[in-house]
N, C-alpha and C positions, 0 to 999 in steps of 0.2 A: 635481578636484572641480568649478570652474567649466566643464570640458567638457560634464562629466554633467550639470551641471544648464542648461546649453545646450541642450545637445542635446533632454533633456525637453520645455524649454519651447519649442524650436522645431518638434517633433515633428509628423510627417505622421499620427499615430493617427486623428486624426477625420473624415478621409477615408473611414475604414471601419469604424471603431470607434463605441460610443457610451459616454457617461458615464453610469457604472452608478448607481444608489441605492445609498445607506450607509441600512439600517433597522436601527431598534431590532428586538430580538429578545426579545421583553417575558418572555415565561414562563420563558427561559434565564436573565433577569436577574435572577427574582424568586427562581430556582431557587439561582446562583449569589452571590447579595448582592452584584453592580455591575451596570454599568452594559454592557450587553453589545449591540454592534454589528456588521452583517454587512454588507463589501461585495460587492456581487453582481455576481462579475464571472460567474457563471454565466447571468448575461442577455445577454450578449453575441451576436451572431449567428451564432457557431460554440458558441455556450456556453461561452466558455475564455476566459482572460484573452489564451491565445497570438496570438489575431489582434493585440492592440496590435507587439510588436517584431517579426512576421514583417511583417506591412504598415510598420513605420516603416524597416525595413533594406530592403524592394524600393522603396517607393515612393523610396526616395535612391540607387537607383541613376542609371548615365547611361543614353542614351539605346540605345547603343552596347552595353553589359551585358543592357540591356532587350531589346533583338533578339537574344541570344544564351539566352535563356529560364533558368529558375531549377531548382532540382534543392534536393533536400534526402533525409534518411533520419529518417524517425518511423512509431510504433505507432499515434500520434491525434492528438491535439490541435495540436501544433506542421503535421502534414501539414494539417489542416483550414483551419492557419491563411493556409498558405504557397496551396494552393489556392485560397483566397478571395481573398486578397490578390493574387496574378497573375490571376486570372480579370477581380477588377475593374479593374485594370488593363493589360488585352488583352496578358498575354504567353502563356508558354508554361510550367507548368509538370511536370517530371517526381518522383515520390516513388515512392523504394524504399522497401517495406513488411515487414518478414517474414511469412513465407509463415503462420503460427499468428494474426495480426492477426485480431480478430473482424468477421464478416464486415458488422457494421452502422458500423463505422471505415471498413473497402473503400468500401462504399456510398456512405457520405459523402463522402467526395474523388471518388468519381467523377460523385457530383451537382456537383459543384462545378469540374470541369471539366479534374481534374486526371489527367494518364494516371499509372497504376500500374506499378512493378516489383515482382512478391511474390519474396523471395530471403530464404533464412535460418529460422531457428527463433527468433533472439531478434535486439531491436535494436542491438546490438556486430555481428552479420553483416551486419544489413541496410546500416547504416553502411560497412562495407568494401566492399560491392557499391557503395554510393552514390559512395565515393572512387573508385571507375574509373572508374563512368560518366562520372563530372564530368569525370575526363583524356580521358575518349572522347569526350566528347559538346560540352566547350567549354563547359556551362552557369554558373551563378551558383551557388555552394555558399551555401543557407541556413542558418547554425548555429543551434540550436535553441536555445542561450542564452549563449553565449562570444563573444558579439559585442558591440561600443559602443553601435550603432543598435537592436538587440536589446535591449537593457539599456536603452538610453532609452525604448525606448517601454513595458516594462514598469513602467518607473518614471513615468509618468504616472498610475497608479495611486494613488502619493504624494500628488500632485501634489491631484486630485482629494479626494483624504481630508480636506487640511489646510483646500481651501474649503466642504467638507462639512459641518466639523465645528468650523470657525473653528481647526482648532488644540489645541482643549480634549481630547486623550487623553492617555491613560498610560501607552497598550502598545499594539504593534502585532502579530498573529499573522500568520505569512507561510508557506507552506510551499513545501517547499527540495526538488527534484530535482538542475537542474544548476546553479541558482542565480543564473538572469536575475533574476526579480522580486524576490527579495528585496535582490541587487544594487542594483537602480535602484530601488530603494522607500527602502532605509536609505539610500544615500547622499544622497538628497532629503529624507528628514525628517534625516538629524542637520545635514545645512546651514541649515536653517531652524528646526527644534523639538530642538533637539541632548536635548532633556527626553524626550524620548517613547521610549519604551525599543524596540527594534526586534525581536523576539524570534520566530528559525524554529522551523519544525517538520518534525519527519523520520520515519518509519518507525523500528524499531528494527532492523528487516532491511533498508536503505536508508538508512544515517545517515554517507554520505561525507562532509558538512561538519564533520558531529560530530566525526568521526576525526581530520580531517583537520586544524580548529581544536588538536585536542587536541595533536597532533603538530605543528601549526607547521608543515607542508608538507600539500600534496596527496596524497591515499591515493588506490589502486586498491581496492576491495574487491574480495575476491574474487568475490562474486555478491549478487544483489541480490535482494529479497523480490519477488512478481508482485502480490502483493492490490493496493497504491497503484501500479497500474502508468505513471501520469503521471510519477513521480517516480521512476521505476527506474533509477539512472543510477547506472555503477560509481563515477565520478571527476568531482566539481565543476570546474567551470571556472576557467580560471586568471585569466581577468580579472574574472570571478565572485568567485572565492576572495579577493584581493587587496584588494576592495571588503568583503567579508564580514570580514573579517582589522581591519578598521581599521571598521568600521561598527556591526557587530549586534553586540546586546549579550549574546545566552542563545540556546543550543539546545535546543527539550525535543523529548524521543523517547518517540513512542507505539505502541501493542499495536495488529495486527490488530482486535482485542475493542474497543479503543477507540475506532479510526474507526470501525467498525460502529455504536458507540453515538452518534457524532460525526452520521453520516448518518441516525439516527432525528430527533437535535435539531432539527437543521437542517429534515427534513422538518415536524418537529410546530410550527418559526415558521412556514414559508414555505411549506408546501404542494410544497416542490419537491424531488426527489430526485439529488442531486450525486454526484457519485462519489468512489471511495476519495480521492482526490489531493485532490480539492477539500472534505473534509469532515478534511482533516489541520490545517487551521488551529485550527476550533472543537476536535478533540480536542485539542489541545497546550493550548489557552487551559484546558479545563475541568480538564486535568491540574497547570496551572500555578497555578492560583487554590487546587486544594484542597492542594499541595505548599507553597504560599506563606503561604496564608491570607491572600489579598487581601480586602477590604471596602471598596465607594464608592467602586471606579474605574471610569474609563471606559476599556472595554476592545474592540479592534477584531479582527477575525478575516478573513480574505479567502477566499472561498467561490468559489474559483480555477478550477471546472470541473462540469458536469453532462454530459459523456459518459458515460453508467454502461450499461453492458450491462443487457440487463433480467433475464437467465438469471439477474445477480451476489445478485437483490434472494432470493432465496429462503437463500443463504449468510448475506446479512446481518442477515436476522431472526433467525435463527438465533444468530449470537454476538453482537447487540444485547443478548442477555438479560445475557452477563457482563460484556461491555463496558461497561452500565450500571449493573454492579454489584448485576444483579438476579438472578441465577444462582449457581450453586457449585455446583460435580460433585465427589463424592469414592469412592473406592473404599473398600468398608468389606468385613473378612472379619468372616464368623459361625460361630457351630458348627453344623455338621450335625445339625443331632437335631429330632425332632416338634416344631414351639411354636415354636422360635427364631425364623425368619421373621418368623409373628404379633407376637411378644413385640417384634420389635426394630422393626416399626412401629409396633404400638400404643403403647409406652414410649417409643421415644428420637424417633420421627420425630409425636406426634402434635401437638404444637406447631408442626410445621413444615411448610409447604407444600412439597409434592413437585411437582419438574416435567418426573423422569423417573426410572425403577426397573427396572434389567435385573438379572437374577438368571442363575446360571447354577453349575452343581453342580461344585465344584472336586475332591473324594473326599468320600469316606466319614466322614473326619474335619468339614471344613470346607468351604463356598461363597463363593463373590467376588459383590456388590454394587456394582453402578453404579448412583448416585444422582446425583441432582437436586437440589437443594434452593434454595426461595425466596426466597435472600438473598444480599447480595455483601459485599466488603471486606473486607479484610485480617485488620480487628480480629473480626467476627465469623467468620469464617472458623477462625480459630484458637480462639475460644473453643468450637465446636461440635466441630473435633476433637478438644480437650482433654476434653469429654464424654462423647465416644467413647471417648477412653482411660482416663476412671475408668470408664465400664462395661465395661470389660472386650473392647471394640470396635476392634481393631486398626485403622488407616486411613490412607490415603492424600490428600492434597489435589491435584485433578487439573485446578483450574481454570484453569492455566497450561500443562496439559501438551497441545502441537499435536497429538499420537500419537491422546490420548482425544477430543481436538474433533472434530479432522475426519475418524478412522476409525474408532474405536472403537464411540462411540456405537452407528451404522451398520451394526454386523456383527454375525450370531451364530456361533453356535457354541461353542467355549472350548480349552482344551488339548490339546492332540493327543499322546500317550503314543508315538504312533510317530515323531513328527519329533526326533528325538536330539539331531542336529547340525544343527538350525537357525540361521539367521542369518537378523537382518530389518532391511529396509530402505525408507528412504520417497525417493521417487521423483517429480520432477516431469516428466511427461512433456508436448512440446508438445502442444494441442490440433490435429494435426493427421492427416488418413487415413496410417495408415502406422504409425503412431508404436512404438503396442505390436508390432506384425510386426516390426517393424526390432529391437525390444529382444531378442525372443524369438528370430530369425532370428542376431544374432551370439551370443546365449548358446548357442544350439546344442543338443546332449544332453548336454551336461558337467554339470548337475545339475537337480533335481528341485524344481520350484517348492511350496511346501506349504503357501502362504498369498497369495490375492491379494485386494485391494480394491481398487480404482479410484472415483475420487470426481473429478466437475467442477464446478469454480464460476463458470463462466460468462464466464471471466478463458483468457488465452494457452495456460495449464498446468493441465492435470489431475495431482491428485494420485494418488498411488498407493503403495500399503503391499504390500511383497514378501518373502515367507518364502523361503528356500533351503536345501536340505539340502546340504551343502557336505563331502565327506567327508575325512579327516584328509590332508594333504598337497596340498591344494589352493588353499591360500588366498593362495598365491603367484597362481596361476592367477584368481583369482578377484579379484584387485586390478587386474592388469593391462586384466581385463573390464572391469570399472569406471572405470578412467580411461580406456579408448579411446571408451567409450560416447559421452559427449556431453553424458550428461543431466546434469543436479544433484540430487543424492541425497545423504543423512545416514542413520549405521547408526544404527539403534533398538534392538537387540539387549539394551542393556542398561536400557531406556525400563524403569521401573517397571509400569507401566500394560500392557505388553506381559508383562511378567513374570506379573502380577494374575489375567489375561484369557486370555491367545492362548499 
C-alpha cells in the first residue's frame, strides 16, 4: 500500500494531464434525493481518463527504453492515450488496432502521431499481433492496465477527489474494464478515507471482476458484450484483482437500456455526450441508490470517457426510452374478428400512451401485437399485464428481451408457413468489408437461409438475426459450421418473441 500511494503522489500525470472538475450535477440530484457529483475526466485531452497511467508508465521510463519506442494493442482510448503520451514525449510509438476499429478511433492516433497496425476482428487478436511485434520489434510493451505505474497514475484520480471535496463523500462509482482505475482509486481512498465506500461498475455482459470476486480467483469469460466497448475485457488484471480483492467494497451490474439512459443523464447536466464506458458509472450509481434507498448522500460517479462514435447516438436514443424506464414493449395476442383491434385500443390502451403499435395477421383464428407503451418499471409493468390477462388478453413482457429491441421492432413480415424446419440465430458480425461474404461463402449451399436482418449501431459489430432451414440429419453438420465460423452467436430458436412474430 505505501508503494501505491508513492507512486500516486510522485506521479509524472501533469506533465500531460489536467485536473478535471468534480461538478455538482443538480437536476440528477434533485431527481435522485442526494447529493450527486461528476468527475469529468471526459475533459481530458484525449477525452479519457487513460492518458493519466499511459503517460505515468512512459514518462518513467529510462532513457535507453525511450529510444527503443513503445508499442501497445487497443480499440481507443488506452491507444489514444499511449499516442499522446510518446508524441509529447518525442518517442516512437507503434499500436496494433483490429482491423473492425471505427474509423474516427484510426483517425485519432494518427493525428496524434502514432503509426497503426490493423490486424484481427476483435481486441484478444489484436493483442497477439501486438505480443510478436514487441519480440520483433524490441519495443516497450504498454499494458493497458496491469501495470504499477498504470495504476498509479489512474489513481490520481483519488487523489484529486479527496482535495475536491475535502473528503466529505460517501460512495465512489468507478467503472471496471481491466481494472486500473479503480485499482488505484480504492487503494488511495481506503488508505486515507477508509469510510467512503469504493463501489464499481460493470456491464452485465462484461462483468469479469463480478465473476471473478465471486469465485475468489480470476475468470476468463467466455466473451464479452461490444455496446461498453471501453471496458470489453475477457479477464481483470491480476495486480488489478489483488488491489480489487482487498479494496472495493460492491460491484453493481448494469443493462445496455441503462447506460443508454445513463448517457441521456449525463448529457441533460453537462451538455456533453460520453460514451457507453464512460456513462457506466452514473448508471451503476442511479441503480444503486433505487436498489439501496439511499437519501442525503454525497455521491461521486466518474465520467471516465467521451469517445463515442456519432453513428452510436441514433441506437442510444432509441433504448434511452427503457433504460429510463419510460418505455415497455409487450407482445399481446387478440382474436381475429371485425372490432377487436378497435376495441382493444379503445378499451385497454386508451389510458395509456402508445409509443409504437405493429400488427400483423397471425390466422384466421388470432394476430400478434407489438406494443409500446408509455411507462417503465417492474411494478407497473406487471400490473398492466395482469390487466391483460383479466381481459382476456394473452401477453408477453418483451422489455428485456434483446431479440425484440434490436430486430424485431425493425422488421416486417411475420410467419412463414413454408419454413418447417427453421432454426434461428443472432449473429455479431464484425463491421467490416467482407464479413457477411466470408459467412455465406463457408455456409456454402448446405442450407437455405429463410430469415435475415442485419442491424448496425455504429459500434465494432453489427448485429444480425439468421433463419436456416436445417434439414433432419444435419445438425451435426451444422454445429461444426458454427464453431469453425469465428463469429459470436446465440440460438434464438426458442426466444418467445420469435415464436410470436417470425
Amino acid at each position: 500500500m505505501q508503494k501505491l500511494l508513492r507512486q500516486i503522489l510522485t506521479s509524472k500525470v501533469y506533465e500531460a494531464a489536467i485536473e478535471t472538475p468534480l461538478e455538482e450535477a443538480k437536476g440528477l440530484s434533485a431527481k435522485l434525493g442526494n447529493r450527486i457529483l461528476l468527475k469529468r475526466e471526459d475533459l481530458q485531452p484525449i477525452f479519457s481518463f487513460k492518458l493519466r497511467g499511459a503517460y505515468n508508465k512512459i514518462a518513467h521510463l529510462t532513457e535507453q527504453e525511450k529510444k527503443q519506442g513503445v508499442i501497445t494493442a487497443s480499440a481507443g482510448n488506452h491507444a489514444q492515450g499511449v499516442a499522446f503520451s510518446a508524441r509529447k514525449l518525442g518517442l516512437s510509438a507503434l499500436i496494433v488496432m483490429p482491423a473492425t476499429t471505427p474509423q474516427i478511433k484510426i483517425d485519432a492516433v494518427y493525428a496524434l502521431g502514432g503509426e497503426i497496425v490493423l490486424h484481427g476482428d476483435n481486441y484478444s487478436e489484436a493483442a497477439e499481433r501486438c505480443q510478436q511485434l514487441t519480440a520483433e520489434t524490441g519495443r516497450i510493451y504498454i499494458h493497458p492496465f496491469d501495470d504499477e505505474l498504470v495504476i498509479a497514475g489512474q489513481g490520481t484520480v483519488a487523489d484529486e477527489l479527496l482535495r475536491q471535496s475535502a473528503g466529505q463523500l460517501d460512495a465512489v462509482f468507478v467503472p471496471v474494464g481491466g481494472g486500473g482505475l479503480i485499482a488505484g482509486m480504492a487503494g488511495y481512498l481506503k488508505a486515507l478515507c477508509p469510510e467512503i465506500k469504493v463501489i464499481g461498475v460493470e456491464p452485465l455482459d462484461s462483468d469479469a471482476l463480478y465473476r471473478s470476486l465471486q469465485q475468489n480467483k480470476r475468470i476468463v469469460l467466455d466473451s464479452v458484450g461490444i455496446f461498453a466497448d471501453g471496458v470489453a475485457v475477457r479477464q481483470i488484471g491480476q495486480r488489478t484483482f489483488d488491489l480489487c480483492r482487498k479494496y472495493v467494497d460492491d460491484i453493481i451490474r448494469v443493462s445496455t437500456d441503462e447506460l443508454c439512459g445513463a448517457i441521456k443523464s449525463i448529457h441533460q447536466e453537462t451538455r456533453c455526450i460520453v460514451e457507453p464506458a464512460g456513462a457506466l458509472a452514473v448508471a451503476g450509481l442511479k441503480r444503486y441508490v433505487q436498489d439501496q434507498g439511499l437519501r442525503d448522500k454525497t455521491l461521486v460517479a466518474i465520467n471516465s470517457g467521451a469517445n463515442m462514435n456519432f453513428e452510436r447516438l441514433r441506437y442510444v436514443a432509441e433504448r434511452t426510452q427503457t433504460g429510463e424506464e419510460n418505455e415497455s414493449l409487450f407482445a399481446v395476442t387478440i382474436t381475429e374478428a371485425p372490432g377487436a383491434l378497435r376495441h382493444f385500443c379503445a378499451d385497454i390502451l386508451k389510458e395509456t400512451g402508445i409509443t409504437e403499435f405493429s400488427y400483423r395477421l397471425a390466422d384466421r383464428e388470432q394476430a400478434q401485437i407489438f406494443v409500446g407503451v408509455s411507462f417503465g418499471g417492474e411494478k407497473r409493468r406487471a400490473a398492466f399485464s395482469k390487466t391483460l390477462t383479466e381481459q382476456g388478453y394473452c401477453n408477453i413482457d418483451l422489455t428485456d428481451n434483446e431479440l425484440a429491441k434490436t430486430h424485431l421492432r425493425y422488421m416486417i413480415g411475420g410467419r412463414s408457413p413454408q419454413a418447417t424446419q427453421e432454426v434461428l440465430y443472432r449473429f455479431w458480425f464484425p463491421e467490416r468489408t467482407g464479413a457477411l461474404a466470408r459467412f455465406l461463402a463457408d455456409m456454402g449451399t448446405n442450407w437455405n437461409i429463410s430469415l435475415f436482418h442485419y442491424r448496425t449501431i455504429g459500434g465494432e459489430y453489427g448485429r444480425v438475426l439468421i433463419g436456416l432451414e436445417i434439414p433432419p440429419g444435419d445438425e451435426v453438420k451444422l454445429s461444426n459450421f458454427l464453431d469453425n465460423l469465428g463469429y459470436h452467436f446465440i440460438e434464438a430458436t426458442n426466444d418467445p418473441a420469435y415464436r410470436l412474430f417470425l
